[in-house]
C-alpha positions in Angstrom: 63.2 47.4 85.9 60.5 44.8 85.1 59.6 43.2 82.2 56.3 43.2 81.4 54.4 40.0 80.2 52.8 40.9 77.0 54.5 38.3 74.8 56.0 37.4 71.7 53.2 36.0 69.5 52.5 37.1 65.8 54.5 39.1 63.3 57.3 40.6 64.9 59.7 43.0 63.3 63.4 43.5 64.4 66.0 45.9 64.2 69.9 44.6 65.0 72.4 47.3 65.9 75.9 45.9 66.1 74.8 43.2 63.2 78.4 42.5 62.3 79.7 42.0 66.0 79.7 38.6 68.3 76.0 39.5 69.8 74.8 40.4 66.2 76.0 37.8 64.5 74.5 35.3 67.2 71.2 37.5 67.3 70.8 36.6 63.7 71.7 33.2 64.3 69.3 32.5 66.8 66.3 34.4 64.6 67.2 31.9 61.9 66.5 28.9 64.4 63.3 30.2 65.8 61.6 30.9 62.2 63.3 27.5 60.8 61.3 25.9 63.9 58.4 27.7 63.7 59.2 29.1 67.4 58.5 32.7 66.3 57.9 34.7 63.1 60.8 37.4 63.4 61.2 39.6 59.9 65.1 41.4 60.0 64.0 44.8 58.9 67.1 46.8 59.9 70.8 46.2 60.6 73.2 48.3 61.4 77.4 48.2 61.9 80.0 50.9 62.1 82.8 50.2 59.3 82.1 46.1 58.6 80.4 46.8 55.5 80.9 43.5 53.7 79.3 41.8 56.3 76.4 43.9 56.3 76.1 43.6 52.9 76.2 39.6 53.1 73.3 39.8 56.1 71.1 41.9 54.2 70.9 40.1 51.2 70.5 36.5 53.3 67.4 38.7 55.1 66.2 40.3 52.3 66.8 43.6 54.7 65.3 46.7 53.3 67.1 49.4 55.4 70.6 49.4 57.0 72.5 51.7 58.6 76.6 52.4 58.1 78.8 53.9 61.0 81.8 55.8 58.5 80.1 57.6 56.4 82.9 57.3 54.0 81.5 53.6 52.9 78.1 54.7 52.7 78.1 54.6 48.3 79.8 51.7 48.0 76.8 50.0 50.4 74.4 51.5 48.3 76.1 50.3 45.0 76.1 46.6 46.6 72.5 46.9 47.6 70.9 48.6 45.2 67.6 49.6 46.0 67.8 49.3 49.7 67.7 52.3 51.9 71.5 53.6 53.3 71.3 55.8 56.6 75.3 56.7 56.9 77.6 58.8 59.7 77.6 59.7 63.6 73.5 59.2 63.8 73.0 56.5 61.3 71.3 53.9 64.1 69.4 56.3 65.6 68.4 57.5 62.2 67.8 53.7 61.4 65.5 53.6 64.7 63.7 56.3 63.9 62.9 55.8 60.1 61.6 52.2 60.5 58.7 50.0 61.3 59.7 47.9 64.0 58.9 46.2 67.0 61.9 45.1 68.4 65.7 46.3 68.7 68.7 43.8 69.5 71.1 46.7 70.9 74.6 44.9 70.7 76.3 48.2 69.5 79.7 48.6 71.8 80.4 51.4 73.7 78.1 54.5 74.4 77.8 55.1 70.2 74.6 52.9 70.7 72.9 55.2 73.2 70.5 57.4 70.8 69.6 54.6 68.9 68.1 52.8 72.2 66.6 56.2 73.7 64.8 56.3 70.8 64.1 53.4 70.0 62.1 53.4 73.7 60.7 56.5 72.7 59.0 54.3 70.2 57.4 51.7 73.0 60.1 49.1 71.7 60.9 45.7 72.8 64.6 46.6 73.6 67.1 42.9 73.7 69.6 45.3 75.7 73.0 43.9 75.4 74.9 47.2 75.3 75.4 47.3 79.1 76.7 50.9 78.7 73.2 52.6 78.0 72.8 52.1 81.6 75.8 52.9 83.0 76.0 55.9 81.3 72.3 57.0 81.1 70.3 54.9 83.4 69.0 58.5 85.0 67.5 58.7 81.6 66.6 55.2 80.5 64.7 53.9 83.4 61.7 56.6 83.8 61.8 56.6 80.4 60.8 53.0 79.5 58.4 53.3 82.1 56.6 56.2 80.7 56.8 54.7 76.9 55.8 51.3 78.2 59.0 50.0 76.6 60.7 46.7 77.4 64.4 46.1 78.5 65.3 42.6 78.5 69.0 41.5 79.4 71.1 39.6 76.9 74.6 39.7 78.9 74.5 35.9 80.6 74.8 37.4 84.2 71.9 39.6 83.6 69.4 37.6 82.1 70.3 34.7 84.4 69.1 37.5 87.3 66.5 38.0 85.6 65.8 34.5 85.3 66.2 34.4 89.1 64.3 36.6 90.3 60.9 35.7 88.3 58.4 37.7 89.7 59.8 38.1 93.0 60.0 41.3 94.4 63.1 43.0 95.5 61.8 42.8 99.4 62.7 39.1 99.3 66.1 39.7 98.1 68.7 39.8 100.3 71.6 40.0 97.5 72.1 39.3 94.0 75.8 37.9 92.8 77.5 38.4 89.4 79.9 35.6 88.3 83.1 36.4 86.5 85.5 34.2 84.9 88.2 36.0 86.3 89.9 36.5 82.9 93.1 35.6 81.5 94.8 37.5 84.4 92.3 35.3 87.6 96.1 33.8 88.5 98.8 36.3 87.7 100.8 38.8 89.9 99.6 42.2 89.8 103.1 43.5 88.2 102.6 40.9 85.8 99.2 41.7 84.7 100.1 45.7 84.3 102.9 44.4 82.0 100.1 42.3 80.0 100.3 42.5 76.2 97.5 42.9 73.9 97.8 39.3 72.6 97.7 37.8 76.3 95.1 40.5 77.4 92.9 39.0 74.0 92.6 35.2 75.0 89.7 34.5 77.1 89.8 31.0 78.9 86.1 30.6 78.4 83.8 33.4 76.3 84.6 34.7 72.6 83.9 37.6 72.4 85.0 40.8 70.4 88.0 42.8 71.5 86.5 45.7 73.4 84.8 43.0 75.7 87.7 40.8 75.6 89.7 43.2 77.4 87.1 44.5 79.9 87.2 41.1 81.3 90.8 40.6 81.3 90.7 43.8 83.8 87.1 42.8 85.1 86.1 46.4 83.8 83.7 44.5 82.3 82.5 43.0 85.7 82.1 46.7 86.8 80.1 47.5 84.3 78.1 44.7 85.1 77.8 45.8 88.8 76.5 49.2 87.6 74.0 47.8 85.0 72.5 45.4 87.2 72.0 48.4 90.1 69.8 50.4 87.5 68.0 46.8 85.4 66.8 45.6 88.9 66.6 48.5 91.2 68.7 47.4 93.9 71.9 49.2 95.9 75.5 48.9 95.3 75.5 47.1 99.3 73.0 44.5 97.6 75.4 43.2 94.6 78.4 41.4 95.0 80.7 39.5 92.4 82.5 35.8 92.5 84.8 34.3 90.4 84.0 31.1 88.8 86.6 30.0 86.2 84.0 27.2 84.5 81.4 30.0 83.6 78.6 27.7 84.1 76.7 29.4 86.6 76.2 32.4 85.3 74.6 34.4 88.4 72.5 33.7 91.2 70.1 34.9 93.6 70.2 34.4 97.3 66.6 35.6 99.2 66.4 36.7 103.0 64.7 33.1 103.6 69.1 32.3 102.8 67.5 29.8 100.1 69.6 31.1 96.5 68.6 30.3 92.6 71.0 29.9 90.3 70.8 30.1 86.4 73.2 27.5 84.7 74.2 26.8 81.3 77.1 26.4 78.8 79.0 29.5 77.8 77.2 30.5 74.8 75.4 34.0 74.4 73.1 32.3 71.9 70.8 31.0 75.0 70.6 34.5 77.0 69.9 35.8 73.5 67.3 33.3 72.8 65.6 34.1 75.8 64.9 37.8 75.5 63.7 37.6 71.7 61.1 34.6 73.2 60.0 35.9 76.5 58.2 35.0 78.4 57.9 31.9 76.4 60.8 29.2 76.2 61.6 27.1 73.0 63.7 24.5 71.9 67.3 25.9 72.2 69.6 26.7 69.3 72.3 26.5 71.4 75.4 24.0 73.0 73.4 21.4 75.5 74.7 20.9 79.2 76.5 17.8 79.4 76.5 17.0 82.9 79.0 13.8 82.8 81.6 15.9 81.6 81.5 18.4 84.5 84.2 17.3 87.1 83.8 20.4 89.5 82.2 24.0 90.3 84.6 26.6 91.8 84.3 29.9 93.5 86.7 32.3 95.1 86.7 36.2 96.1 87.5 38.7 93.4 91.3 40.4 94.4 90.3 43.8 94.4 93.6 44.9 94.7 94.8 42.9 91.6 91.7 44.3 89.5 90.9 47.8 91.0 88.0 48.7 88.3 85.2 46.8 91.2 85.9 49.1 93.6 85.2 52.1 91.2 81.8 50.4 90.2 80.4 51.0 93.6 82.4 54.6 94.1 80.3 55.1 90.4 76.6 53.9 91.4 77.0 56.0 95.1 78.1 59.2 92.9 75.4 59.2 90.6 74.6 61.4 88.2 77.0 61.9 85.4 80.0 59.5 87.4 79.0 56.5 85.0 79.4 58.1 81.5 82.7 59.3 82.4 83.4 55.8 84.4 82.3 54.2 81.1 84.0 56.7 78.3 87.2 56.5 80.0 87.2 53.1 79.9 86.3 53.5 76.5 89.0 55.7 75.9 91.7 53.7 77.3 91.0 50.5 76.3 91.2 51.7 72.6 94.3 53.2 73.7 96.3 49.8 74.5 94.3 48.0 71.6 96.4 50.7 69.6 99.7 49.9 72.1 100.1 53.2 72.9 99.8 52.0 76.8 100.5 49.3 78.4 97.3 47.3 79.6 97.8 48.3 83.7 96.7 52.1 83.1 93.8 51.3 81.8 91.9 50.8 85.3 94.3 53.8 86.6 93.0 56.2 83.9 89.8 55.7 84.8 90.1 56.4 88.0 92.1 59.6 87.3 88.9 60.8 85.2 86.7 59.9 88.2 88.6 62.2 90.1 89.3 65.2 87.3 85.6 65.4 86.4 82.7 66.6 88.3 79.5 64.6 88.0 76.6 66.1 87.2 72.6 65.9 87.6 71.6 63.8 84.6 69.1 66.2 83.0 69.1 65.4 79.5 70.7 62.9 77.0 73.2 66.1 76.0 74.7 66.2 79.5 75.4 62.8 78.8 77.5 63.3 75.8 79.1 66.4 77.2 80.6 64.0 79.9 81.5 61.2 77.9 83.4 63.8 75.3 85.1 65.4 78.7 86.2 62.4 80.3 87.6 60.9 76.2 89.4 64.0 76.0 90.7 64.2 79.5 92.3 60.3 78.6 93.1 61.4 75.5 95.4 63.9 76.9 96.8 62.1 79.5 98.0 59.3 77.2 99.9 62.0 75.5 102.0 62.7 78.6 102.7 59.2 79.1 106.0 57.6 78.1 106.5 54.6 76.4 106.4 53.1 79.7 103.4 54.2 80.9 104.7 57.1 83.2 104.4 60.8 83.2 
């Protein structure tokens, strides 16, 4: 899926979903540097967040946002009563409503989870320049996505640090050259423990990430390198490769964050600290580079790279990626509700953090996939594959066994 190269220059209008999350509240950060530098002219005319109200309140005023959109409904007055004047979109729709309603020209998608899909279709549908760093509007919908940002002349450009550094990578290279593209992965909290030990993994443990912060939802996924999956399926749909063509390292440092190796066995690599506000930079100034807003490289202080294979026996959920991308159709919005499902599930300690990947895998197998015809047939398998977790977590014991 390839970026076009009509720039960034002039006034540019921006829309944040997930304002009040880690991406958001970088995204914001980052516009701050480029206007204070007079690397861009970005205006913040919409934000959005699901219940985080008081943060959305503080960002609007420091924007002088006109329009925001609010998740639960339930705090919609008390938003308008802070912000009195500015328009309130509230309940299930409220980004997409946000999306539609406003005059924009570009959309930082950092929503978690599939509740930012309809927002991002439409916000395509609109010919936007999409900073895509929900990774599950691909996995669940790429079917849908990719013809349709060709046909709207819409931009998706990668904000996850593995994606964009891919991007980076490959330039204008086409895929032809490529022999394979690899994903790095921290390994998690988990890269050195026992598989009975890692089943057993609290919430706390599961929650402290050797090198990234991030928020919970994400947190997690890379403790069970669900995340990674993710990853593996996004990348197969943002650059039109095979599952055969993608592989995934581990590399504890998290310095390099991907890299490219061509069928001359020559390979690119895209380094740089761990901090999201330098992939994030990069999409809101493409294809133009600026001075960074973010931590510098300080190459006296690196002692040592490493790599090793991913255990796929430790951290099933990479095998499923690839069982996802051959399956098609409908396989990666159940792949990515149950996931969904489940990891809300041991956030709220009602299982312990080894049946997440198992659940998953169990919805895989319980739930037909289907043509991807329509954003509906989306939804109808995300809500099948929630509701199939849902009641298997009801049959579970408090030791995670039926």
């Amino acid at each position: 899926m390839k970026a076009n190269r009509q720039g960034n220059a002039g006034k540019r209008k921006l829309i944040v979903l997930g304002s009040s999350g880690s991406i958001g509240e970088n995204t914001l950060k980052v516009v701050e540097h480029l206007n204070a530098h007079d690397l861009a002219d970005i205006d913040v005319v919409g934000l959005a967040v699901g219940r985080r109200v008081d943060v959305l309140i503080e960002q609007a005023k420091r924007f002088g946002v006109k329009h925001v959109a609010v998740g639960d409904e339930s705090q919609v007055e008390a938003v308008k009563d802070a912000l009195p004047g500015i328009q309130v979109f509230g309940g299930e729709f409220a980004t997409k409503d946000l999306v539609e309603a406003v005059e924009a020209t570009d959309l930082a998608a950092a929503v978690v989870g599939s509740a930012g899909l309809p927002a991002t279709m439409a916000a395509i549908e609109r010919g936007m320049r999409i900073s895509l760093a929900n990774k599950e509007t691909l996995v669940a919908a790429g079917e849908l996505v990719s013809p349709l940002v060709r046909e709207h002349g819409a931009e998706l450009l990668p904000v996850d640090s593995e994606h964009s550094a891919i991007f980076q990578c490959l330039h204008d290279h086409p895929n032809r050259m490529v022999k394979r593209i690899v994903l790095t992965a921290s390994g998690g909290p988990f890269r050195t423990w026992e598989k009975e030990t890692i089943e057993a993994a609290t919430v706390e443990q599961a929650l402290k990430h050797p090198t990234w912060e991030m928020g919970q939802k994400i947190t997690i996924d890379s403790a069970s390198m669900m995340n990674k999956a993710l990853e593996i399926i996004e990348a197969h749909w943002l650059f039109d490769l095979p599952g055969e063509q993608i592989d995934v390292i581990v590399h504890p440092q998290s310095v390099i964050h991907s890299f490219v190796e061509f069928v001359d066995n020559s390979v690119l690599a895209q380094l740089g600290p761990p901090d999201m506000k330098t992939p994030i930079q990069y999409a809101l100034t493409y294809p133009e580079r600026g001075l960074g807003g973010s931590e510098k490289m300080d190459w006296r202080t690196l002692s040592q790279l490493t790599f090793e294979g991913p255990d796929v026996e430790r951290f099933g959920s990479l095998k499923l990626a690839y069982s996802v991308i051959e399956a098609g159709g409908t396989a990666g919005a159940i792949f990515n509700a149950a996931n969904e499902a489940a990891v809300a599930a041991f956030l709220g300690r009602q299982i312990p953090f080894g049946q997440i990947t198992r659940l998953v895998t169990e919805a895989l197998s319980a739930i037909e996939s289907k043509p991807v015809d329509s954003l509906e047939t989306v939804m109808e398998a995300d809500q099948k594959a929630r509701a199939y977790v849902d009641q298997q977590i009801g049959q579970y014991d408090a030791n995670g066994v039926l």
